[in-house]
VOPAGU-2260 file (C-alpha; in pm, 1 decimal, decimal comma):
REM VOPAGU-2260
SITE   aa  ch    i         X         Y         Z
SITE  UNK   A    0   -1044,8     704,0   -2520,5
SITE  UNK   A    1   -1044,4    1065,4   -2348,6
SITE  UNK   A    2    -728,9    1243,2   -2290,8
SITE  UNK   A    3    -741,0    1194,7   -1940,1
SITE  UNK   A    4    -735,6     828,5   -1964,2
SITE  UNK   A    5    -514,5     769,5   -2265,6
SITE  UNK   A    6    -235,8    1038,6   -2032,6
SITE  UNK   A    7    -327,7     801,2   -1695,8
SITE  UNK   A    8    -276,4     495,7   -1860,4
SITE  UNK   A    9      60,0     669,1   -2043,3
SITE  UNK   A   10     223,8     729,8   -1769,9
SITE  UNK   A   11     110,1     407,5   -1589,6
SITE  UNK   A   12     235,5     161,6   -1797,8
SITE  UNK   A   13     552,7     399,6   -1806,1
SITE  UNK   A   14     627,3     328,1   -1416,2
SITE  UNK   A   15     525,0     -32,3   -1468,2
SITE  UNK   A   16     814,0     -78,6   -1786,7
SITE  UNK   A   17    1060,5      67,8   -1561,6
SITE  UNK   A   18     988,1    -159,0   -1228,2
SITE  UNK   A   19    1011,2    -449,2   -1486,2
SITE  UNK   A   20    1366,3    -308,3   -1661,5
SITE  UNK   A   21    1482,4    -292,3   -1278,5
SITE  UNK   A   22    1549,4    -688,5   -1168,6
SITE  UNK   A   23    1697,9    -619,8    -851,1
SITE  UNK   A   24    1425,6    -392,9    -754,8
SITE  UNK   A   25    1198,2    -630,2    -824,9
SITE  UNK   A   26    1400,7    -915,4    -603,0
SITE  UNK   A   27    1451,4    -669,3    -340,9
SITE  UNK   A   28    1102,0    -590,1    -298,1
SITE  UNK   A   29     979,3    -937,4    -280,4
SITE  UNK   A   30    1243,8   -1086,6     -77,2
SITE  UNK   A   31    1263,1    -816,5     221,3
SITE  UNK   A   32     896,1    -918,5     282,6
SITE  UNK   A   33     939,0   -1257,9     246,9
SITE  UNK   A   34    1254,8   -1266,3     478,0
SITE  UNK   A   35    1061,4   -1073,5     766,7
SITE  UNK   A   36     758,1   -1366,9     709,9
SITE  UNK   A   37     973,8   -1668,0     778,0
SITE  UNK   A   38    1209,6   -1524,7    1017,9
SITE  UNK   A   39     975,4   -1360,5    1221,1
SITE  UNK   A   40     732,2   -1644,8    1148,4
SITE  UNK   A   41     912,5   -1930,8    1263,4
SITE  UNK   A   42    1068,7   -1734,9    1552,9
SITE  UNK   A   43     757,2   -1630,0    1746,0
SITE  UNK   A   44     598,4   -1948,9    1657,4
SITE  UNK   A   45     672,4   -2141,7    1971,3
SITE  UNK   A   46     566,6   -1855,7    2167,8
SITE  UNK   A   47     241,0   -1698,9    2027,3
SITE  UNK   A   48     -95,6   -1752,1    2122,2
SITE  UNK   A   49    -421,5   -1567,5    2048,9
SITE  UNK   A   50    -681,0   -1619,3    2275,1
SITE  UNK   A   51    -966,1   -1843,3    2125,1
SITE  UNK   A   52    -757,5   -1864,0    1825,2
SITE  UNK   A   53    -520,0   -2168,3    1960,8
SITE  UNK   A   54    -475,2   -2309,1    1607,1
SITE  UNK   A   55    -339,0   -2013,1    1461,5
SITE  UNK   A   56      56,7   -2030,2    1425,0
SITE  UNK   A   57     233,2   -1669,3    1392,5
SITE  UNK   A   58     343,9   -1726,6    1038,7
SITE  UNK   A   59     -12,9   -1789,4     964,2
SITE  UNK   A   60    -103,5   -1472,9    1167,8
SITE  UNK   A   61     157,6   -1277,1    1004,6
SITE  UNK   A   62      70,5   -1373,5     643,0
SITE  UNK   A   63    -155,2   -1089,2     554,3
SITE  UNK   A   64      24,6    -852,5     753,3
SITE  UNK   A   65     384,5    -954,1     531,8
SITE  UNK   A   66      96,0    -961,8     193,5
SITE  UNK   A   67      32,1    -522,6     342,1
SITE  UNK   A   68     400,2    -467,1     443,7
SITE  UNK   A   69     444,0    -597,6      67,0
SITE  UNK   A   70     211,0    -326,6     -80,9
SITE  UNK   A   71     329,9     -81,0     157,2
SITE  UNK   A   72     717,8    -137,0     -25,3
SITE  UNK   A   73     595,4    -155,0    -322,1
SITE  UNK   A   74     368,7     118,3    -394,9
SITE  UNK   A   75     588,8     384,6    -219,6
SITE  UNK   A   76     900,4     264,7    -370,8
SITE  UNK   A   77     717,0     319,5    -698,8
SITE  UNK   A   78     629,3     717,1    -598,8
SITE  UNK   A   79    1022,5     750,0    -549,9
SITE  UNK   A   80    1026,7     767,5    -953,4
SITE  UNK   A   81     888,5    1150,1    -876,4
SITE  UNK   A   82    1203,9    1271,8    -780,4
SITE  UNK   A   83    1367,6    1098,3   -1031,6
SITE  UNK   A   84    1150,5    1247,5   -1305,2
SITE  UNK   A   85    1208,7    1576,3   -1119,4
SITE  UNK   A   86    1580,2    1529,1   -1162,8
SITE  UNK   A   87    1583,9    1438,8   -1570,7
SITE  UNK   A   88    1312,1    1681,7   -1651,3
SITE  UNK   A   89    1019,5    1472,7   -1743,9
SITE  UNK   A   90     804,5    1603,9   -1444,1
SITE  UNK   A   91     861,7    1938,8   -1581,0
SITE  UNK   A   92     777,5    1850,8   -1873,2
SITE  UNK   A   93     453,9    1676,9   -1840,8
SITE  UNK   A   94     356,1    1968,8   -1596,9
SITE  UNK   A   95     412,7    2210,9   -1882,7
SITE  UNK   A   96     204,0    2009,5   -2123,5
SITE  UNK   A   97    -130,3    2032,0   -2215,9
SITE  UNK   A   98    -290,4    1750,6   -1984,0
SITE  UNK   A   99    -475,4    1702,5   -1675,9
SITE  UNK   A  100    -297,6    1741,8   -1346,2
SITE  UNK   A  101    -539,5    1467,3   -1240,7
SITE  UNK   A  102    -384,4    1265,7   -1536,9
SITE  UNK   A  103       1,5    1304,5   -1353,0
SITE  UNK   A  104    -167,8    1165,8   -1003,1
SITE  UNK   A  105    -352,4     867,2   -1157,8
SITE  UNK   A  106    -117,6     762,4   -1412,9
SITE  UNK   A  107     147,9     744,9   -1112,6
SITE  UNK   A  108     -93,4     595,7    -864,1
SITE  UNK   A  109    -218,4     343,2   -1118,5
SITE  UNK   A  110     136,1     204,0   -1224,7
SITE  UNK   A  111     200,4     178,5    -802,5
SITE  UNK   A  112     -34,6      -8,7    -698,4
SITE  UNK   A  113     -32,8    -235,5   -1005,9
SITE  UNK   A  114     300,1    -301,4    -968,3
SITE  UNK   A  115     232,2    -356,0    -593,2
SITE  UNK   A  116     -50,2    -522,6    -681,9
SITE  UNK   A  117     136,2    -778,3    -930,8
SITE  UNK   A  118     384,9    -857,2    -673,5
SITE  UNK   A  119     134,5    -875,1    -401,4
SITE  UNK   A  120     -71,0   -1194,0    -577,3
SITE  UNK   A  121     219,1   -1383,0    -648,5
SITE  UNK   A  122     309,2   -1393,1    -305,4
SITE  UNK   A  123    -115,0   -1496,7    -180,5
SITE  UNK   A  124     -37,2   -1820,4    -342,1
SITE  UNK   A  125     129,5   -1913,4     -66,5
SITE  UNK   A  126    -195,7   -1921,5     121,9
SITE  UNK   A  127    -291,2   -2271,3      48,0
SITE  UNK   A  128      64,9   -2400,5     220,9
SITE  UNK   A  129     -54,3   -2209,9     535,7
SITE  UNK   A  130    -399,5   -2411,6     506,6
SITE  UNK   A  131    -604,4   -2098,4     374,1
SITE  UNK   A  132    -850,1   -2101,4     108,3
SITE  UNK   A  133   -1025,6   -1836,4     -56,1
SITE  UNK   A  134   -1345,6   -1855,9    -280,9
SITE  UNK   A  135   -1391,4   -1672,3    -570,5
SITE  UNK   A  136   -1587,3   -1403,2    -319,3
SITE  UNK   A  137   -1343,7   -1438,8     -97,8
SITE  UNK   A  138   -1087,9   -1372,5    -338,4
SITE  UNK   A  139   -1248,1   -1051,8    -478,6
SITE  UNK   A  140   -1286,0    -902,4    -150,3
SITE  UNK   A  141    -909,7    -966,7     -58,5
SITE  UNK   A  142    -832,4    -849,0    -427,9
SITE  UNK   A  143   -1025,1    -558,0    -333,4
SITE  UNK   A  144    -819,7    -477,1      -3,6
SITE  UNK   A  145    -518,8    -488,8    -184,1
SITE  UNK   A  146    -621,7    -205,4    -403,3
SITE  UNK   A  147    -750,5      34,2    -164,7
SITE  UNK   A  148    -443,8     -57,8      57,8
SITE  UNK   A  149    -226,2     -10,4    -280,1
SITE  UNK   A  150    -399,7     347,7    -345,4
SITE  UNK   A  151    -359,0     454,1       1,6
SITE  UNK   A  152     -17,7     359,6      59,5
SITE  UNK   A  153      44,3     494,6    -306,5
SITE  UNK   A  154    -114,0     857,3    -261,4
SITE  UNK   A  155      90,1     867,8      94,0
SITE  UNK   A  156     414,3     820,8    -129,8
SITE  UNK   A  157     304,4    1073,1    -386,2
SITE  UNK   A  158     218,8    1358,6    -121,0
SITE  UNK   A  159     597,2    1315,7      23,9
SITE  UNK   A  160     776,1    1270,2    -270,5
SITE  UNK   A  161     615,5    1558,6    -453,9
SITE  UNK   A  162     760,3    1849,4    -231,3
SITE  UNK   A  163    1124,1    1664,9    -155,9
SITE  UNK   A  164    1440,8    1662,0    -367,3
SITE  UNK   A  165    1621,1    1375,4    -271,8
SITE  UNK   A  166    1542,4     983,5    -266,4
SITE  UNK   A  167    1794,5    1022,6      42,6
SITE  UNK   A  168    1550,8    1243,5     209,0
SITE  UNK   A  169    1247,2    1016,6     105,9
SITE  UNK   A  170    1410,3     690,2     242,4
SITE  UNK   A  171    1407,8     857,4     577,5
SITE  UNK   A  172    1070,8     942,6     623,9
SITE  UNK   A  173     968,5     639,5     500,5
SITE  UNK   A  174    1129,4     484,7     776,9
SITE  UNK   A  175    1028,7     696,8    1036,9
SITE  UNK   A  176     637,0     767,7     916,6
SITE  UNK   A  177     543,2     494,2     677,0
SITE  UNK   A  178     675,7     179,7     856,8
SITE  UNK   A  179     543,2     285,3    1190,6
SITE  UNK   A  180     177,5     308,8    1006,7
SITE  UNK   A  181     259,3     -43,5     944,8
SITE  UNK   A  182     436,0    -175,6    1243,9
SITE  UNK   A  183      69,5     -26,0    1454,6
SITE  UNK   A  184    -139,6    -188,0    1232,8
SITE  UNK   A  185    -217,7    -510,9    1418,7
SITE  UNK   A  186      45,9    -637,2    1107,6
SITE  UNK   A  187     278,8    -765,1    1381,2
SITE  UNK   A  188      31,6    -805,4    1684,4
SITE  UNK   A  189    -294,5    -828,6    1781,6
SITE  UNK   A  190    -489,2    -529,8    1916,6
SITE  UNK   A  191    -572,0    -666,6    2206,3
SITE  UNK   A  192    -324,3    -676,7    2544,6
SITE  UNK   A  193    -171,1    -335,0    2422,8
SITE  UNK   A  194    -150,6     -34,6    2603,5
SITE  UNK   A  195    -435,0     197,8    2561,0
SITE  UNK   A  196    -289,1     499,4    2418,3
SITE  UNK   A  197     -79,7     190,4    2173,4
SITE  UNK   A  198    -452,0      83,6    2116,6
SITE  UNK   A  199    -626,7     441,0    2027,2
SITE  UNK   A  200    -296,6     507,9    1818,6
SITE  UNK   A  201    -347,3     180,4    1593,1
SITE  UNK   A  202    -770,2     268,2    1557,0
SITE  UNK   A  203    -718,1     542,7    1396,2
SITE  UNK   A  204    -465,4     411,0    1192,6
SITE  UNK   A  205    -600,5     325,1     840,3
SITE  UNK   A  206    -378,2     100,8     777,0
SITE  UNK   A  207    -498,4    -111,1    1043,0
SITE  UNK   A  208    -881,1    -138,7     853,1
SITE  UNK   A  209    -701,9    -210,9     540,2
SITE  UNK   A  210    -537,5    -490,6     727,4
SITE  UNK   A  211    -862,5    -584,5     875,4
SITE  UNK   A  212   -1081,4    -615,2     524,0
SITE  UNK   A  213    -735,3    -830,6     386,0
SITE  UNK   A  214    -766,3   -1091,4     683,3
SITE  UNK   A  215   -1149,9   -1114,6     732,0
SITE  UNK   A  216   -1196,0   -1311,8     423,2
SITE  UNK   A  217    -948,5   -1593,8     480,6
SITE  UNK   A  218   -1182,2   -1659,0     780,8
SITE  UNK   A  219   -1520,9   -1603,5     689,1
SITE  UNK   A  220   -1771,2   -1606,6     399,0
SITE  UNK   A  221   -1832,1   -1279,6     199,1
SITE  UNK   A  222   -2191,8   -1303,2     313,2
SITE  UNK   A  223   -2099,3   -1291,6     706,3
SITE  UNK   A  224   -1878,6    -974,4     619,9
SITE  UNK   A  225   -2099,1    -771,3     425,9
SITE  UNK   A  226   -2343,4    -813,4     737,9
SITE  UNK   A  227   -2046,0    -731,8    1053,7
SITE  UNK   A  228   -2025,5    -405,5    1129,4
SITE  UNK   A  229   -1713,4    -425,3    1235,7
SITE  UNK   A  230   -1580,3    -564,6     861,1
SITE  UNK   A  231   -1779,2    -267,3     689,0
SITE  UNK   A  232   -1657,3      -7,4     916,5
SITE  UNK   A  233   -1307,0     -96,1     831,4
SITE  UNK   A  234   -1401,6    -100,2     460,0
SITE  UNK   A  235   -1561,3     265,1     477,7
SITE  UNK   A  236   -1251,6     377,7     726,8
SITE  UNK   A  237   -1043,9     244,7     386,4
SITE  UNK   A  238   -1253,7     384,1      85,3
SITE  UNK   A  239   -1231,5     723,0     267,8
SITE  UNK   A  240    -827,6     672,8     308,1
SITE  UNK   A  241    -794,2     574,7     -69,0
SITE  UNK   A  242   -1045,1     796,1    -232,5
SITE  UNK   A  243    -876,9    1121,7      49,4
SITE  UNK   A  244    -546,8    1076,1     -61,4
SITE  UNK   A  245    -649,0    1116,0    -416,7
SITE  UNK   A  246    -802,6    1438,4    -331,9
SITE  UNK   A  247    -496,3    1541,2    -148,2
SITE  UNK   A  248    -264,2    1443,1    -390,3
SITE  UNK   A  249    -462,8    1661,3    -685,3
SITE  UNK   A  250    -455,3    2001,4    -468,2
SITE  UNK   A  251     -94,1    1890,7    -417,5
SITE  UNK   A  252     -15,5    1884,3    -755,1
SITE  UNK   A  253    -231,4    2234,5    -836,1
SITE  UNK   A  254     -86,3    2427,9    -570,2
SITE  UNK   A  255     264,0    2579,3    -688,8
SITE  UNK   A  256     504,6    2532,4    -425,3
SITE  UNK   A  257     680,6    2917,1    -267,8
SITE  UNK   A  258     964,4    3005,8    -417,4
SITE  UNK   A  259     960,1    2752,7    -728,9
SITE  UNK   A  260     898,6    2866,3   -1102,2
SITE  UNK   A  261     601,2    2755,5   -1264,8
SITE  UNK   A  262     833,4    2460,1   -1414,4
SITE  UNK   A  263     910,1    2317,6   -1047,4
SITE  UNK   A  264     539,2    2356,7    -923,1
């Protein structure tokens, strides 16, 4: 196994052993979601209606955008353990060892959205109470969703918790960046009957594609999707998000910040 790889998985497996040692982070990152689902679910479901789509009850609507909301919690929460590792020293000490700083990004996006990732499965087997099936092509393709969704959301938390120095300071732009990149992603309504500067706000949202290649399976067949334009747009619109905040995140890491020693860059 290369360096690279044997550092990634390291450090990986290091974030995932720590989520794991943390029960009540675990709980609290399952349950928040789950609360929103049925509360919001149940409450909205005398009232909503999707054109065409009469059948469709909000908690069913809701379900894969409670499934992103999930990953979204999950994955940044992870990239919180920067400023932790700041604080003890073990970011300055894997920054002053011999490795890869590609190594530090993937081993920290790896354990995020696997531990997103974990969390995020357990909670799509509640898809056959809501009436949804999923074949094994199905499956991958929502799998696959969750992964892109999981490195996008995961390289977002990286790039802001790499230059901050408080989980304080973290919290609050996660409230007031990250959840409304949820909030306009079609998660909570449709796209349609919105404002148009609402509507050219939540296009250009990536988090509204990676919404769009998680729902498209539960209603049609892998072979219809890999043929709509529409489904591969949002799956291109995605790649680019994950594979960009990678890149990002890598000159992030290279690039020593002012006024910081080598140690703190």
């Amino acid at each position: 196994m290369s360096s690279l790889a044997r550092v990634s998985l390291s450090l990986a497996r290091r974030e995932m052993v720590r989520f794991f040692r943390q029960p009540q982070r675990v709980v609290g990152t399952i349950a928040q979601p789950l609360l929103f689902w049925l509360f919001l679910g149940f409450g909205f479901a005398g009232s909503f209606r999707i054109p065409g789509m009469e059948n469709v009850t909000y908690l069913e609507y809701f379900y894969p955008g409670v499934m992103l909301m999930l990953m979204l919690f999950s994955a940044v929460f992870s990239t919180i353990t920067i400023i932790e590792d700041r604080d003890a020293g073990f970011l300055q000490g894997v920054l002053v060892a011999p490795v890869s700083r590609l190594a530090i990004v993937l081993g920290k996006v790896i354990g995020a959205t696997s531990i997103a990732l974990i969390q995020t499965m357990i909670f799509l087997a509640a898809a056959p109470v809501l009436g949804l099936t999923l074949g094994f092509g199905g499956l991958v393709m929502v799998v696959g969703g969750f992964v892109l969704a999981g490195v996008g959301f995961s390289t977002l938390g990286f790039l802001l918790a790499w230059g901050m120095r408080s989980t304080a300071a973290f919290h609050a732009v996660m409230m007031v960046f990250l959840m409304p990149l949820w909030m306009l992603s079609g998660a909570l309504f449709p796209l349609d009957n919105v404002p148009v500067a609402m509507k050219a706000v939540m296009m250009i949202n990536p988090v509204s594609h990676a919404l769009e290649i998680i729902r498209a399976p539960f209603y049609a067949e892998p072979s219809a999707l890999l043929s709509d334009s529409h489904y591969l747009l949002a799956l291109a619109i995605s790649v680019v998000w994950a594979v960009g905040g990678l890149v990002l995140s890598m000159i992030r890491v290279n690039r020593r910040e002012a006024g910081l020693s080598p140690k703190g860059a």
